[in-house]
C-alpha positions in Angstrom: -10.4 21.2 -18.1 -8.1 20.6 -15.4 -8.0 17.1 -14.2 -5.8 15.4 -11.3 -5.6 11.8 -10.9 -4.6 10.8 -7.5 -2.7 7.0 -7.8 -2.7 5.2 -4.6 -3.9 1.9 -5.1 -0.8 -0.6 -4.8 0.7 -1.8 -8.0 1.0 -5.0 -9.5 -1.4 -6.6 -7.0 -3.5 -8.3 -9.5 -5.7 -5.2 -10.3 -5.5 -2.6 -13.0 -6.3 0.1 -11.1 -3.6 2.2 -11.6 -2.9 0.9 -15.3 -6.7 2.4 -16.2 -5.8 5.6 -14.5 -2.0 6.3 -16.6 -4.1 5.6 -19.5 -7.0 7.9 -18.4 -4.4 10.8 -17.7 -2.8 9.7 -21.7 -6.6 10.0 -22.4 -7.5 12.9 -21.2 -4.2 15.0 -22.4 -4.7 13.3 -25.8 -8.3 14.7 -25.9 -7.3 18.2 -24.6 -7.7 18.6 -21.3 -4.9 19.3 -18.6 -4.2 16.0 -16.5 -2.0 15.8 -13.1 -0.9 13.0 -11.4 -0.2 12.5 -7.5 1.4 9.4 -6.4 1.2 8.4 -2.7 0.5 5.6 -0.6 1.3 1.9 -1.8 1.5 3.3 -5.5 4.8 5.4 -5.1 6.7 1.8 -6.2 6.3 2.7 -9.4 8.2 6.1 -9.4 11.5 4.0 -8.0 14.2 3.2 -10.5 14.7 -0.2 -8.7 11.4 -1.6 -8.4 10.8 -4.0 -11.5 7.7 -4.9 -12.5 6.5 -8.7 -12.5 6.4 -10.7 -15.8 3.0 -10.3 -17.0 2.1 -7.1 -16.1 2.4 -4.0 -18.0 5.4 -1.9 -17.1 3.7 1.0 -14.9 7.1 2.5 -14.3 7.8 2.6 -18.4 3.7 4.4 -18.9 4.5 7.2 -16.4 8.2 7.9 -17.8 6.1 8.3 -21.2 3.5 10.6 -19.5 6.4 12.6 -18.1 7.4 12.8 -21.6 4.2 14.2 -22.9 4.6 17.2 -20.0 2.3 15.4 -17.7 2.9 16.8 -13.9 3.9 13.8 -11.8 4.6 14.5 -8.3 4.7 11.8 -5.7 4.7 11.9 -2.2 8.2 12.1 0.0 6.6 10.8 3.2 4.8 7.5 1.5 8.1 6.6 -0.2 10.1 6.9 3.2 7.1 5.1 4.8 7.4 2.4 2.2 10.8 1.7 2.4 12.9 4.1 -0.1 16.5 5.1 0.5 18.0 8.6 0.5 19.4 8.7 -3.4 16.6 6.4 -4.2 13.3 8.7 -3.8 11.7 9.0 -7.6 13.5 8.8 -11.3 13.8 11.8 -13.4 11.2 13.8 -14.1 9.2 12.8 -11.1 9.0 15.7 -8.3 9.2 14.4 -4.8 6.3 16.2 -2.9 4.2 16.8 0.3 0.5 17.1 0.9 0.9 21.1 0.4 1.3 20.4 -3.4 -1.5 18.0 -3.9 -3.4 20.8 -1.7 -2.4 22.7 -4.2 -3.3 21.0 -7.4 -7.2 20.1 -5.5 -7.9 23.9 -5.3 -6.8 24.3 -8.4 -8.5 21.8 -10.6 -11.7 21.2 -12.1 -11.9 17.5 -11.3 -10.3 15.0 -9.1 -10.1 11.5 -9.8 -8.7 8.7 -7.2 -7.5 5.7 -8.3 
């Protein structure tokens, strides 16, 4: 099954909202099925190389690099980093691909489930 897990809750805000939804997508690619992620809103901070993440919490940035690493699609959203703040050079780490709406368009007609986080 094709799943895609949109993250746009914020990050670190006391919540595990978008640690429950990296470890659904491990979940889900462990068990067989064919997870996507789309990043936008408030939750694109943990795509940036320079955000850190708080003592106490788990390291969301860390998690996705590893998802990345097991060929889960991550895309995040070009317009909700410049919105939140990101600098030309300083857009997403390696392995994320900086996208528009079109994609996650896209990856909704094309999949068999759509999870929002």
């Amino acid at each position: 099954m094709r799943i895609l897990l949109v993250l746009s809750h914020k990050p670190y805000d006391g919540t595990d909202v978008i640690w429950n939804g990296l470890r659904l997508a491990g979940t889900l690619t462990a068990a067989g099925d064919e997870a996507f992620i789309f990043i936008m809103n408030d939750a694109v901070d943990i795509v940036r190389e320079s955000v850190k993440h708080p003592d106490g919490y788990f390291d969301l940035k860390q998690m996705t690099k590893d998802l990345i690493a097991d060929d889960i699609g991550v895309r995040a959203c070009g317009t909700c980093l410049k919105r939140t703040g990101s600098r030309p050079g300083e857009m997403a780490y390696a392995g994320v691909i900086v996208s528009d709406l079109n994609d996650l368009a896209n990856w909704v007609h094309n999949s068999d489930r759509i999870l929002i986080f």
